[in-house]
C-alpha distance (Angstrom), angle and dihedral (degrees) to the residues before:
residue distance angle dihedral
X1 . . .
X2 3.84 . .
X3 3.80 109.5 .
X4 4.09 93.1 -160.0
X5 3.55 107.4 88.3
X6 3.98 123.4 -125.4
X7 3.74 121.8 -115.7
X8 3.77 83.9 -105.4
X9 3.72 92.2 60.6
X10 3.63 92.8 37.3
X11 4.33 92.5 48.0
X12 4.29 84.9 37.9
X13 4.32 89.9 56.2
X14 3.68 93.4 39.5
X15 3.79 90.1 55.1
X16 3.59 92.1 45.5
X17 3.56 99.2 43.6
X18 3.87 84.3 55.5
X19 3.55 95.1 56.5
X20 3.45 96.8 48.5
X21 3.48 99.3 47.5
X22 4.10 81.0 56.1
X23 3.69 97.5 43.4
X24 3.41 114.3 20.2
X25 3.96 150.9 40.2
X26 3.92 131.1 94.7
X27 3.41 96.3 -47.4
X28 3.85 92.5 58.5
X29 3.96 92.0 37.9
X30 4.12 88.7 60.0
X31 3.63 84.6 45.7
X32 3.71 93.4 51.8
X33 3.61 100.4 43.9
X34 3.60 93.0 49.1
X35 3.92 85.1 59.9
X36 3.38 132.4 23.0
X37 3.77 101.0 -10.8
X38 3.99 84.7 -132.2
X39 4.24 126.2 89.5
X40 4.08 88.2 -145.5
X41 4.00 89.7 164.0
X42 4.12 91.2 43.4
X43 3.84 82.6 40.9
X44 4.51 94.4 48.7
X45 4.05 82.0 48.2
X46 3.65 103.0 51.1
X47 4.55 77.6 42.8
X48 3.55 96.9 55.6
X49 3.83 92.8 41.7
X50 3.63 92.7 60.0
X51 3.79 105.6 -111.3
X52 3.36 93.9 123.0
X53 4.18 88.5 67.2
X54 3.21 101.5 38.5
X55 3.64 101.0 105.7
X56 3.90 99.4 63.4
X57 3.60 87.1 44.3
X58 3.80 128.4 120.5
X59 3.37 98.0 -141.1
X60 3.90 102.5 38.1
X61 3.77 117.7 16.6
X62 3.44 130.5 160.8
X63 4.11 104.2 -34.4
X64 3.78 81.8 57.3
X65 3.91 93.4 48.9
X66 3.71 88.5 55.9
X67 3.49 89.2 43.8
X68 3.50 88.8 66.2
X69 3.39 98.0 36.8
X70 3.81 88.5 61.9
X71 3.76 90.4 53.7
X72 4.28 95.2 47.3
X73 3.56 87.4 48.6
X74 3.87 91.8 48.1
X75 3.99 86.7 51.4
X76 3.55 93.9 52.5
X77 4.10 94.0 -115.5
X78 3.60 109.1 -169.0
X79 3.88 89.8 -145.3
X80 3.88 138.9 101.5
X81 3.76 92.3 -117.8
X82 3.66 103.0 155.6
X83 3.34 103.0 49.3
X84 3.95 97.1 47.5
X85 3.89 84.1 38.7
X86 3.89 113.3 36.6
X87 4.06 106.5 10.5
X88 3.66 102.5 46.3
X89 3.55 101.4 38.6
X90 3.42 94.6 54.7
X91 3.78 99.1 46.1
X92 3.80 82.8 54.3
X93 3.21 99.7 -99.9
X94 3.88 132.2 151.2
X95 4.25 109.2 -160.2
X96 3.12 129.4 168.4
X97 3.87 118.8 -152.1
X98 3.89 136.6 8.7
X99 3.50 106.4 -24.5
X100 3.96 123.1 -152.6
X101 3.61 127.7 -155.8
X102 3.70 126.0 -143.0
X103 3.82 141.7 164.7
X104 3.74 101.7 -152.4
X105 4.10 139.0 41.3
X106 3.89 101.5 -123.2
X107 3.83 140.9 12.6
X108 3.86 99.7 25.0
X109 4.06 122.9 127.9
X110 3.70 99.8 -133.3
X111 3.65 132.1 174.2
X112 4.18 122.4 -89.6
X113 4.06 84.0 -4.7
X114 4.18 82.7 154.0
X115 3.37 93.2 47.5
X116 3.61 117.6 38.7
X117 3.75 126.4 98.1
X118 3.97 96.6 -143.6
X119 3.90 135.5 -9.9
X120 3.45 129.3 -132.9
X121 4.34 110.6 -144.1
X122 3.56 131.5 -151.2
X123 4.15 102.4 -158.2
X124 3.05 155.2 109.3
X125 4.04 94.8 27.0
X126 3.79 91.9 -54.5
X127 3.75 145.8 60.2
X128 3.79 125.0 -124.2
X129 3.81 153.2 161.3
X130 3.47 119.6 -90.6
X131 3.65 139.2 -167.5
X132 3.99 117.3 -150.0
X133 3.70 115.7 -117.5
X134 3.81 98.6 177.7
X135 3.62 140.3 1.7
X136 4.63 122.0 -168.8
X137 3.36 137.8 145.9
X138 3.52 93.5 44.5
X139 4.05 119.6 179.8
X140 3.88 132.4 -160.2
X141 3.92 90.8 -173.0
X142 3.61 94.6 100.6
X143 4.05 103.8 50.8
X144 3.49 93.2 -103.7
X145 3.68 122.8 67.5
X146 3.43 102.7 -110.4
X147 3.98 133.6 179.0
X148 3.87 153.4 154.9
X149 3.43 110.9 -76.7
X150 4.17 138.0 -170.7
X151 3.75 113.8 -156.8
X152 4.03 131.7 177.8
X153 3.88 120.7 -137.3
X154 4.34 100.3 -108.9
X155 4.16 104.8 163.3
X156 3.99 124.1 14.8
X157 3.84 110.0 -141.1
X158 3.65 96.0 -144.3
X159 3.85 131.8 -96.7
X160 4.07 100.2 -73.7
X161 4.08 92.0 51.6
X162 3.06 101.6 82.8
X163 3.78 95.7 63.1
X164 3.96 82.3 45.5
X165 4.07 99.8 47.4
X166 3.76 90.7 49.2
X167 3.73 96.3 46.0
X168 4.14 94.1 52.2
X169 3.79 86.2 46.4
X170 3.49 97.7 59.9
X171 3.56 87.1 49.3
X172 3.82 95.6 54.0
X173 3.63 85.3 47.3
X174 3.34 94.4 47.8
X175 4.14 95.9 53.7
X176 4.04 86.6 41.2
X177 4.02 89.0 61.7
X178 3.41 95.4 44.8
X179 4.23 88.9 44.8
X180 3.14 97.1 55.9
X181 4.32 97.9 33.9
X182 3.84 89.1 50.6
X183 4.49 84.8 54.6
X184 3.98 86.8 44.4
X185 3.95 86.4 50.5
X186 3.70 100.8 53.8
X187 3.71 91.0 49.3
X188 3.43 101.7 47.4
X189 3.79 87.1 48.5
X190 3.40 90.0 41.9
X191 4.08 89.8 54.6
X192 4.08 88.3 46.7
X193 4.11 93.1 58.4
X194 3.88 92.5 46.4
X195 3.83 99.0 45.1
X196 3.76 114.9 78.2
X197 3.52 125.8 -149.6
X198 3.87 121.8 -172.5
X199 3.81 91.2 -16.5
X200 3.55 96.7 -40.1
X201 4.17 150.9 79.1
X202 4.22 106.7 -89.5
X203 3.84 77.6 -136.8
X204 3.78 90.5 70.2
X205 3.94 92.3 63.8
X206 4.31 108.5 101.7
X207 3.94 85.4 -143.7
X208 3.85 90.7 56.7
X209 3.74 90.4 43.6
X210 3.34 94.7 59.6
X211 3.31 98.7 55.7
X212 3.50 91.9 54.1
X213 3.94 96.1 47.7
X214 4.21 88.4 49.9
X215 4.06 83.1 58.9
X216 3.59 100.4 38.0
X217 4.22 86.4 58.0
X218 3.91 92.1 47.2
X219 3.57 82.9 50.8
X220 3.58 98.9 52.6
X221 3.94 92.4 42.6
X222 3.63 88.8 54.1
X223 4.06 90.8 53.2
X224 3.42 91.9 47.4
X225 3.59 102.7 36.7
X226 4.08 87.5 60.8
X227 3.93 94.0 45.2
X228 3.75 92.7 47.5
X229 4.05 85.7 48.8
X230 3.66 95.2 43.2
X231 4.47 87.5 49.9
X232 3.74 92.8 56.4
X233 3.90 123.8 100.5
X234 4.22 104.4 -173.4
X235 3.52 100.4 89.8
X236 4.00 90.0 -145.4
X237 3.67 89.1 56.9
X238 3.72 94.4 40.6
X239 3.60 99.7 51.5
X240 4.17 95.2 48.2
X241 4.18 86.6 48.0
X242 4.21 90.0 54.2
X243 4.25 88.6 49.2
X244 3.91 88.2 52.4
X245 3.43 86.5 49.4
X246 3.09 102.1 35.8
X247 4.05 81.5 49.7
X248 3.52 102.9 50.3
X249 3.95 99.3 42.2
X250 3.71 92.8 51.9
X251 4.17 83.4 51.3
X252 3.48 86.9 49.3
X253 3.92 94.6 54.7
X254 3.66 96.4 40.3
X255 4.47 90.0 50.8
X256 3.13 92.1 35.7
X257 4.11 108.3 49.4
X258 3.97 83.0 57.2
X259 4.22 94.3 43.7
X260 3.95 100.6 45.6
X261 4.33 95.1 47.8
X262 3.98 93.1 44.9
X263 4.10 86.3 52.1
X264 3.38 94.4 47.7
X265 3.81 98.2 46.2
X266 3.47 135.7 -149.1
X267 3.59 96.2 -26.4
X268 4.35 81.8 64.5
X269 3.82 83.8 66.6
X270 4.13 102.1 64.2
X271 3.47 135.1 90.3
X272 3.77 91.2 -131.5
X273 4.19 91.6 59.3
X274 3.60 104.7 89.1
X275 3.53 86.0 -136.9
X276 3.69 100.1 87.0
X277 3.96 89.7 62.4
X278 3.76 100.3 65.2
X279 4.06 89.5 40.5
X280 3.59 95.3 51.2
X281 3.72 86.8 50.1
X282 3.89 91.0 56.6
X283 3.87 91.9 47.5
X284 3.73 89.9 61.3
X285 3.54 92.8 43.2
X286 3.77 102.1 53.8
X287 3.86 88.4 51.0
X288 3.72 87.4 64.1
X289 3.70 119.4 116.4
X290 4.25 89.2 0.0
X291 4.31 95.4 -52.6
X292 3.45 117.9 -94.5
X293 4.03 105.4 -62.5
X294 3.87 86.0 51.0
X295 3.67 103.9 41.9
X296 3.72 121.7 8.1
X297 3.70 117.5 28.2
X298 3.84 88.4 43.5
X299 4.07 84.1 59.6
X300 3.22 96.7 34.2
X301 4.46 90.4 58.7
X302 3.85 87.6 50.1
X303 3.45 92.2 55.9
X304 3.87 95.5 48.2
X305 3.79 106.8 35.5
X306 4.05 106.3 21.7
X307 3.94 137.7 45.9
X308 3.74 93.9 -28.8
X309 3.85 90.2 -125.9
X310 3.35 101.2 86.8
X311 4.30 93.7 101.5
X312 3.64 81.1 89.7
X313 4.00 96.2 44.6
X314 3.56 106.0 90.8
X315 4.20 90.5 47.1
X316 3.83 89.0 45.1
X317 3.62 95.4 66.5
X318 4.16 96.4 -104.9
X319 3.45 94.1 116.2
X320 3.97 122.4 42.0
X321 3.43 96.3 -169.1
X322 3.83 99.2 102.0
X323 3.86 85.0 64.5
X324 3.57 88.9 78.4
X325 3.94 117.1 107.3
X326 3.40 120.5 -99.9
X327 3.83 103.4 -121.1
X328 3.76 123.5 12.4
């Protein structure tokens, strides 16, 4: 894989760095979670600038979806970009609408439950279409509204989608975690060079910079790991590279949720500190699909050290783990 970007990737995440400096960030996210719980005009924008087809385009495709997944993530979009943007169209799949992803029929807390227009479901050894029958209990704690959700089975992908539907998922999880990590990065660094401590920036201490370095590389393999897996064609290949992504970005959320609010203090630990909204985000997002000792790095050994076959495993019913609800 070529690490330089193209000038379509470099013209795609100047546009939608643009935008999201214009209609998103924390300020907006408060906004939209006291309301709705859904950025409809941030999501019509990123519609009529064609990020929703970039995936099955010629020009883009799916390393440039992800690109831009990163960057809505980053901005704190209150949208379900990657599965309307990345997952769908590249099962084949034509939906209109905020799109939620789920791995079981009833009692799971899923992401923009309330406000999705279909859901696409990983379970029960297949993937399918579903239609939402009833939403409650729904929570804004977590930067996303999130809540319990019942769903009935409408269109059955086929018997190889499964394997497909979870390996794109872990890839839009993957780029969400390292979104929304790189924006909780930047501020805690940010808040480290403008404290002073004894005359001088926290940030200046080598034991503090450390810390930050060993998060800034898990960050970066978590970017790259999901681009890399999101480039590849063989679907062996493909489906190991999205569970080591999938694996190290949920690693990265889980380290560092704990790491970034104990350097920044107490003031990590309020509501107010827009800190809180892009770690809340990550602990929903590493309980997807049953975290990584539950889900991904178990897959992602089979694949490497036993039969070979096991990319298909956790869709095929041999594993039970993705059953597991999303956020507990």
């Amino acid at each position: 894989m070529d690490f330089e970007l193209n000038d379509v990737e470099k013209a795609l995440v100047s546009s939608v760095d643009d935008m999201l400096h214009k209609h998103a960030g924390a300020d907006r996210l408060r906004t939209v979670m006291n309301g709705s719980g859904y950025d409809d005009d941030l999501d019509k924008r990123l519609d009529e600038a064609g990020m929703y087809s970039l995936a099955t385009d010629a020009d883009a495709g799916p390393v440039a979806t992800v690109l831009v997944q990163e960057r809505v993530a980053a901005g704190l979009g209150a949208v379900s970009f990657g599965p309307r943007a990345l997952i769908a169209p590249m099962l084949g799949l034509d939906l209109a609408g905020p799109i939620a992803l789920a791995s079981q029929l009833s009692g799971q807390r899923v992401r923009f439950a309330a406000q999705a227009q279909s859901a696409l479901v990983l379970a029960d050894s297949s993937a399918f279409v579903a239609t939402i029958d009833k939403v409650s209990e729904e929570s804004r704690a977590f930067g996303y509204p999130v809540a319990t959700v019942e769903l009935s089975k409408k269109d059955d992908l086929g018997p190889d989608a499964a394997a497909d539907l979870l390996r794109w998922w872990r890839i839009s999880l993957a780029a969400d975690i390292a979104g929304a990590a790189r924006t909780a990065l930047l501020l805690t660094r940010n808040h480290l060079t403008d404290r002073i401590q004894f005359g001088k920036p926290i940030a200046t201490k080598q034991a503090v910079q450390h810390r930050l370095a060993t998060i800034y590389v898990r960050v970066e393999a978590a970017t790259w790991l999901a681009r890399y897996a999101a480039s590849l064609t063989d679907p062996v290949e493909a489906r190991e590279a999205a569970a080591s992504a999938a694996t190290t970005a949920v690693g990265l959320a889980h380290d560092a949720i704990w790491e970034l609010h104990q350097l920044t203090g107490a003031t990590g630990f309020t509501v107010e500190y827009d800190l809180q909204l892009m770690t809340m985000r990550m602990h929903a997002l590493r309980l997807e699909l049953g975290g990584v000792s539950g889900s991904h790095a178990r897959d992602l050994a089979n694949m490497r050290w036993f039969d070979g076959q096991a990319t298909g495993r956790h869709a095929s019913g041999k594993h039970s783990s993705v059953q597991r609800s999303s956020v507990s």
